[in-house]
PLY file of the C-alpha trace (Angstrom):
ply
format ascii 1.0
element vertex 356
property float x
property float y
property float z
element edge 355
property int vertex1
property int vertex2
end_header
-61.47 131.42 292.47
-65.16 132.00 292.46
-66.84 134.91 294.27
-69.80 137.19 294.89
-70.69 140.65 294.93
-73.39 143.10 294.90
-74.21 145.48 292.16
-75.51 149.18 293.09
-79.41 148.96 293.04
-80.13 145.21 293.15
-81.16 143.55 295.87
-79.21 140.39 294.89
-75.66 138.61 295.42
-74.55 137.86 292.10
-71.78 135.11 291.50
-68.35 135.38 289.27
-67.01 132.15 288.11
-64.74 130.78 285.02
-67.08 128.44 283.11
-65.54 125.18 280.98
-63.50 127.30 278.77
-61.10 129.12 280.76
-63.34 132.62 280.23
-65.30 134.37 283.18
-69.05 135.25 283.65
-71.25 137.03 285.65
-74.78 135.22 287.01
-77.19 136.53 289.52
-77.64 133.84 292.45
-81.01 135.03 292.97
-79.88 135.13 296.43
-80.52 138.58 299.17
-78.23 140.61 300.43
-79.25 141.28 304.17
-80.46 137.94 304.87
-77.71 135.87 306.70
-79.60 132.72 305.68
-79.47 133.38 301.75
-75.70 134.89 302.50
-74.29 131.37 303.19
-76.58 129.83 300.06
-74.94 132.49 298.04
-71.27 131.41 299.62
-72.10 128.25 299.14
-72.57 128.49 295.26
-69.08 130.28 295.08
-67.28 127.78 296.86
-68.84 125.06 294.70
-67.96 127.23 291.65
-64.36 127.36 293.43
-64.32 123.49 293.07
-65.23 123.01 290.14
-62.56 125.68 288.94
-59.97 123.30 290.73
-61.19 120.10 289.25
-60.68 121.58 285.83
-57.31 122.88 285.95
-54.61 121.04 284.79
-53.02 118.27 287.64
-49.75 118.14 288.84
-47.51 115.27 288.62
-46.80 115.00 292.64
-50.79 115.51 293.50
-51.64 111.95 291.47
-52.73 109.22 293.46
-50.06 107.12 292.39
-47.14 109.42 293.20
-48.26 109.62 297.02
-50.88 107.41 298.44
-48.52 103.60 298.80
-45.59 106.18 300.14
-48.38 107.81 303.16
-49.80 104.11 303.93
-46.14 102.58 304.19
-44.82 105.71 306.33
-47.99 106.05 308.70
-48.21 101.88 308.82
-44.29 101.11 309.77
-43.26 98.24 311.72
-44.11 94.82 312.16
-47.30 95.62 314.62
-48.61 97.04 311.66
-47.73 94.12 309.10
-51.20 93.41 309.17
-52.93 96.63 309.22
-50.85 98.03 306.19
-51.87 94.87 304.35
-55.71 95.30 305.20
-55.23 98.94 303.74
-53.03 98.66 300.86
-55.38 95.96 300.05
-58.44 98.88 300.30
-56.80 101.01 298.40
-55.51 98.36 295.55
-59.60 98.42 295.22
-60.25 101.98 295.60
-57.71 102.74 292.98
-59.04 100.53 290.32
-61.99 102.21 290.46
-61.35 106.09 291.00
-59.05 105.36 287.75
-62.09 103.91 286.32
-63.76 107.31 286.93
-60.63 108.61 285.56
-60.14 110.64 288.85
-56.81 110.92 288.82
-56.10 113.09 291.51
-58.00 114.48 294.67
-59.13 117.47 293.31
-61.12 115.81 290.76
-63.44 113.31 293.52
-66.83 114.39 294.69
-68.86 113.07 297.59
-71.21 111.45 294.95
-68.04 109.75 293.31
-67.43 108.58 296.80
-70.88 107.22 297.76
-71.03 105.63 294.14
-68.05 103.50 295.50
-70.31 102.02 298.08
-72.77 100.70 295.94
-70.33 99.75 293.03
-67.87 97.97 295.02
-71.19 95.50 296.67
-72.33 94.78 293.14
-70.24 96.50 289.88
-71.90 94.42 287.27
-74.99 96.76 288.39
-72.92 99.38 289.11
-70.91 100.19 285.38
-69.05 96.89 285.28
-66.74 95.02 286.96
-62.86 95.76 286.94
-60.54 92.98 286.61
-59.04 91.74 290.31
-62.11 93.52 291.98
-64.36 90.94 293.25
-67.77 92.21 295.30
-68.31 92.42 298.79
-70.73 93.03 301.63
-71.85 96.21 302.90
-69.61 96.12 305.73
-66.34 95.98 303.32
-67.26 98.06 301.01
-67.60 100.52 303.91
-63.90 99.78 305.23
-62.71 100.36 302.19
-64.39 104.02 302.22
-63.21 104.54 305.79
-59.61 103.79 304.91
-60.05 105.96 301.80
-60.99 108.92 304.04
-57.49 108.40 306.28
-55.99 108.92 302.77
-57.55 112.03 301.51
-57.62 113.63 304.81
-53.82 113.21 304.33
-54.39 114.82 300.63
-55.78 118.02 302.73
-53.21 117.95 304.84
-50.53 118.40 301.75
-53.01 121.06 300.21
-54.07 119.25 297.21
-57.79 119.60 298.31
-59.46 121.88 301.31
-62.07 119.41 302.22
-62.68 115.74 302.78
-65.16 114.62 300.31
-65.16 110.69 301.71
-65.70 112.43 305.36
-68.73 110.99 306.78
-70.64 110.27 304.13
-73.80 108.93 306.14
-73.35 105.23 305.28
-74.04 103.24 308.57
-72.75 100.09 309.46
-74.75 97.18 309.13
-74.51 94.70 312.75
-72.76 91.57 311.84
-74.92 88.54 312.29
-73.37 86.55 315.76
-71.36 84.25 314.89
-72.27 80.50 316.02
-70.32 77.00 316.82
-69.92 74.15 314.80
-71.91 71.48 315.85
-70.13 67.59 316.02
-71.56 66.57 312.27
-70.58 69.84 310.58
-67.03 69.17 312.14
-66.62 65.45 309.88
-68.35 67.37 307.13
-65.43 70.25 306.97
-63.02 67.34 307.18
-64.16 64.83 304.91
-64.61 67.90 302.08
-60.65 69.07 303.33
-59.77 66.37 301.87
-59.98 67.43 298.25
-58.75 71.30 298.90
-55.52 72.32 299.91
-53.31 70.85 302.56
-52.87 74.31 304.34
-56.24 74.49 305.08
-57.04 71.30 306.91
-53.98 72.04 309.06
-55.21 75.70 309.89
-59.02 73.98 310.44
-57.62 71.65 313.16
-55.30 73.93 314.80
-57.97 76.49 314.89
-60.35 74.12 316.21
-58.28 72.81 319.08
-55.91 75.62 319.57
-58.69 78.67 319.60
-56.77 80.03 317.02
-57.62 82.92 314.83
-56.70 82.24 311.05
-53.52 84.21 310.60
-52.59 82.59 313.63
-52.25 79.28 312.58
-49.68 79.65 310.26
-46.48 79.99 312.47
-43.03 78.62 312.84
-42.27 74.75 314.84
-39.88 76.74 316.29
-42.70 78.57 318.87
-43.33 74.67 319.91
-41.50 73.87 323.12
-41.58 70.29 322.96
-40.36 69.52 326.20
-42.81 71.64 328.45
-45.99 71.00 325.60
-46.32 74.70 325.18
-46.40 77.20 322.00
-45.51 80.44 322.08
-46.73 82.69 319.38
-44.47 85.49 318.08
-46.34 88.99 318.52
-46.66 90.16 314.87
-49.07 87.63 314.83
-50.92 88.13 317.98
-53.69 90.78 318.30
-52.69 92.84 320.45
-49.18 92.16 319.38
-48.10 90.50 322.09
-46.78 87.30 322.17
-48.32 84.51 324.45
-48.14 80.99 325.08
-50.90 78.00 325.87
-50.78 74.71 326.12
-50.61 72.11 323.43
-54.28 69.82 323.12
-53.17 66.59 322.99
-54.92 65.61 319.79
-53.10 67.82 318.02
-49.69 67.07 319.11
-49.44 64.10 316.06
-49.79 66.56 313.72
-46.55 69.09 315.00
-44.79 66.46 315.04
-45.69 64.85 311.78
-44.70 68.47 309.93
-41.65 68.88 312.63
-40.16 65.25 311.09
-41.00 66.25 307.37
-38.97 68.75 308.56
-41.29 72.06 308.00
-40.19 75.53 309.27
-44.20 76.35 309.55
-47.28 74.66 310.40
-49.09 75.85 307.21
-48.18 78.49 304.58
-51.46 81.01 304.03
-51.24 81.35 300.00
-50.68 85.18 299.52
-54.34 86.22 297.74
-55.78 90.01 296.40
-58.04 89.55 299.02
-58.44 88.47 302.54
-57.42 84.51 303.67
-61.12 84.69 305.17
-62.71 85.07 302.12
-61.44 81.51 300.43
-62.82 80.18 303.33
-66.11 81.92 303.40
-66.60 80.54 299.62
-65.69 76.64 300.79
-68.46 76.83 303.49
-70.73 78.07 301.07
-69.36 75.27 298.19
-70.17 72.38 301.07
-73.48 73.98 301.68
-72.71 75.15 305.04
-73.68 79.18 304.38
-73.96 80.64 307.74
-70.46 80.34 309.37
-67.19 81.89 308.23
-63.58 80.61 309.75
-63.84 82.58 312.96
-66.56 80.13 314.22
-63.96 77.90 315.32
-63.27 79.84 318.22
-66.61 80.18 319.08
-66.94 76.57 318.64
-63.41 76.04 321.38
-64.72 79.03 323.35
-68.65 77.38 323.80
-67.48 73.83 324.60
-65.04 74.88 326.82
-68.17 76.30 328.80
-70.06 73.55 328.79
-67.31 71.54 329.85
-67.39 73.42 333.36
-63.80 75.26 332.16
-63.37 78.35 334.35
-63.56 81.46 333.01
-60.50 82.73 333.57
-58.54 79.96 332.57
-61.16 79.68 329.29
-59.97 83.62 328.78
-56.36 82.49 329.47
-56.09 80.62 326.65
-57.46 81.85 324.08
-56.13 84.83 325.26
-58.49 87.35 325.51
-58.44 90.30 328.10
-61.91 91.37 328.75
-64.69 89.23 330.39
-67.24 91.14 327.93
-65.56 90.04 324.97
-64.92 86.49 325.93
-68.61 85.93 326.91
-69.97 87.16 323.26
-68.21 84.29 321.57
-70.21 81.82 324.55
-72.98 80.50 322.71
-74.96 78.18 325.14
-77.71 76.60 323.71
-81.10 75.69 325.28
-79.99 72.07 325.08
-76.53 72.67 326.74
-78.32 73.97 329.90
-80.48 71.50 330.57
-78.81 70.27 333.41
-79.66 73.68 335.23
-82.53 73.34 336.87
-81.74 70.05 339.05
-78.34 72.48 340.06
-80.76 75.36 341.52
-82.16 74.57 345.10
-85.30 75.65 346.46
-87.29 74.35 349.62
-90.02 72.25 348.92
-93.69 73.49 348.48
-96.05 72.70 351.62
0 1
1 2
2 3
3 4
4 5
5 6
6 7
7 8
8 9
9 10
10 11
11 12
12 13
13 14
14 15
15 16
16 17
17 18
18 19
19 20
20 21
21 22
22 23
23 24
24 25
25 26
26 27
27 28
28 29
29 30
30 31
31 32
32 33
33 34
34 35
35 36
36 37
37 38
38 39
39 40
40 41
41 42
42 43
43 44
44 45
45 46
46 47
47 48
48 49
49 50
50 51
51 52
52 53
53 54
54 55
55 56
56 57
57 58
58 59
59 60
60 61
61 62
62 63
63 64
64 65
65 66
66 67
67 68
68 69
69 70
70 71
71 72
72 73
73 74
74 75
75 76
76 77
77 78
78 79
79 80
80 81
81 82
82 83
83 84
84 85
85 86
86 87
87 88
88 89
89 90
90 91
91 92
92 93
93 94
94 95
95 96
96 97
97 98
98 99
99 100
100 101
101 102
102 103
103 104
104 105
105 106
106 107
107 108
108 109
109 110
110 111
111 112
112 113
113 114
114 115
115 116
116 117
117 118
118 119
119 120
120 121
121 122
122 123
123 124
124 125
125 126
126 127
127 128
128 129
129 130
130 131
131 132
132 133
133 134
134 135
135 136
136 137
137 138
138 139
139 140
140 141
141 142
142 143
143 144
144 145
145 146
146 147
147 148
148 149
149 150
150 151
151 152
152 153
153 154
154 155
155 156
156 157
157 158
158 159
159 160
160 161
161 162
162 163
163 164
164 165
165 166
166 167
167 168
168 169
169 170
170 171
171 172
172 173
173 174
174 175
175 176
176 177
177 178
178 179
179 180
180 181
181 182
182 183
183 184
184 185
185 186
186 187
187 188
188 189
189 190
190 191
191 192
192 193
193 194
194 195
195 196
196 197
197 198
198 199
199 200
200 201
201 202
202 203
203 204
204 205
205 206
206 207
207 208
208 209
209 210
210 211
211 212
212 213
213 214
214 215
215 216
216 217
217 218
218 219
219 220
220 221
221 222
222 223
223 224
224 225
225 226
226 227
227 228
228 229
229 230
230 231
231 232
232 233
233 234
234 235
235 236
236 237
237 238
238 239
239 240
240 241
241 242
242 243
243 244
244 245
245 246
246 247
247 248
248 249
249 250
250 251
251 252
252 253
253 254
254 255
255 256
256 257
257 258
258 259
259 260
260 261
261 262
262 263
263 264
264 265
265 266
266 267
267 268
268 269
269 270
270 271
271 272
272 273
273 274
274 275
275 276
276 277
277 278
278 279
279 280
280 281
281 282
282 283
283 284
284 285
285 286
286 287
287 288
288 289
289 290
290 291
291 292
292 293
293 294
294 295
295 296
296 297
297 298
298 299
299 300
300 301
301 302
302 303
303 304
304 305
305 306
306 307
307 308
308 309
309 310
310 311
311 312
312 313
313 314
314 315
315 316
316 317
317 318
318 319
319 320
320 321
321 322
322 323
323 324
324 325
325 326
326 327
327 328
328 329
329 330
330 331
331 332
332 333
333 334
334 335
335 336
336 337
337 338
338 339
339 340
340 341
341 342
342 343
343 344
344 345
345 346
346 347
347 348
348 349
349 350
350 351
351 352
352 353
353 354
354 355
């Protein structure tokens, strides 16, 4: 390891590192002795001189990525409350991985901050970036920053089992862009989305209309006829696919009754099967809005779209919240997207005594 020391009769720290070739040298830092301020600089430079060391010497076979990460993620993520989660993160790190052994990082002691920070920018646009990997498509800011996030949950656990002392993807000063609000569909962009279904996959026209009626969120839509209680004209979804993971049950909207029963007598054990992708369900969608020319809404405006009408209708809050099943009053009213046309009916509901 790297350190410093003073020499009788110079005012300076000087540094004593191995170089590239195994062989140690002497270098004055140029820094004070006495000064506390030039003390840490001088520290500094031997503990990046320590680093480096580490990132040279040979690797071991148990610190390499491969040998450690999917086993962490699989142990930490157990259980089916975390079905989803693990999938969101071994789905980060499929990414992360492609690149770091693009890098040829094989191993935590060879990443820098910089290699980190690269990611960001790489991951948003690699053709720009040093070329695209095969089965790593682009994203936003926002997912490339996930993907850095989760990657810092994984090297903290590579400090924790002493193949690094510090986190170099620890808060690396990249802030998080504010989503643009999501909106609701109006009535003609509704026919649109169905006449184009008609040419895509069947899975996806039943998820539309069972998100659009039920308040659904995607994964939700795909779930067994066996939640359908066709008796009482309920469905109960099973928890692992609930957020929250906890199962609830709503009523069945009557226009949407044909189809259960039209996959319950083809005898289907699911509404709709979500083909497993290397990326999220949400992004096929978010590329057939943009195909039909429709670029500003993504899947989730469906239950904005339930949530909005459903005000406008004069539907109570709490029954609104109720079913679509969401627990806070704060949360439920940011998906309420009243337009000035929807309240026009205000001002003739507002009393005031006449003027003299």
């Amino acid at each position: 390891m790297a350190s410093i020391y003073t020499k009788p009769g110079s005012p300076f720290y000087y540094l004593r590192y191995k170089n590239e070739d195994g062989k140690w040298r002497d270098k004055s830092t140029r820094y004070r002795e006495g000064f506390p301020s030039e003390t840490k600089k001088a520290q500094a430079l031997a503990m990046e001189a320590s680093l480096k060391e580490l990132r040279q010497s040979p690797i071991k076979d148990s610190e390499q990525w491969d040998n450690w990460v999917l086993t962490f993620l699989r142990q930490k993520y157990a259980g089916p409350e975390h079905e989803r989660t693990l999938a969101r993160y071994e789905l980060a790190w499929r990414n992360v991985r492609a690149y770091l052994l693009w890098k040829k990082i094989d191993a935590p002691r060879r990443l820098t901050r910089a290699v980190c920070k690269e990611y960001h920018a790489w991951r948003q646009n690699p053709e720009k970036h040093g070329g695209r990997i095969e089965g790593v498509l682009r994203c936003g800011h926002n997912n490339a920053l996930q993907d850095l996030k989760i990657f810092s949950i994984i090297c903290d656990e590579a400090v924790a089992l002493e193949f690094i002392e510090i986190n170099p993807a620890h808060r690396l000063g990249i802030t998080r862009i504010k989503a643009e609000e999501k909106r609701p569909f109006t009535d003609d962009e509704i026919q649109q989305i169905r006449l184009a279904l008609k040419e895509w996959p069947d899975w996806m026209a039943i998820s539309f209309e069972l998100a659009l009626h039920q308040a659904l969120r995607l994964r939700q839509t795909s779930f067994p006829l066996s939640c359908v209680d066709w008796d009482r004209g309920t469905i109960t979804y099973p928890r692992k696919i609930v957020k929250g993971s906890k199962p609830f049950t709503h009523p069945i909207d009557d226009r949407v009754r044909p189809l259960l029963e039209k996959l319950r007598d083809a005898k289907a054990g699911i509404t709709c099967v979500i083909p497993p992708n290397n990326e999220l369900p949400s992004k096929s969608w978010w590329r057939f809005f943009r195909k039909i020319g429709i670029k500003d809404v993504c899947f989730h405006c469906t239950r904005v779209t339930w949530i909005t009408r459903a005000a406008i209708a004069g539907v109570p809050i709490s029954k609104s919240m109720r079913f679509v099943n969401h627990g806070s009053e704060e949360v439920h009213r940011i998906y309420t997207k009243l337009q000035a046309h929807d309240i026009m009916d205000v001002p003739s509901l507002v009393s005031f005594p006449d003027a003299a």
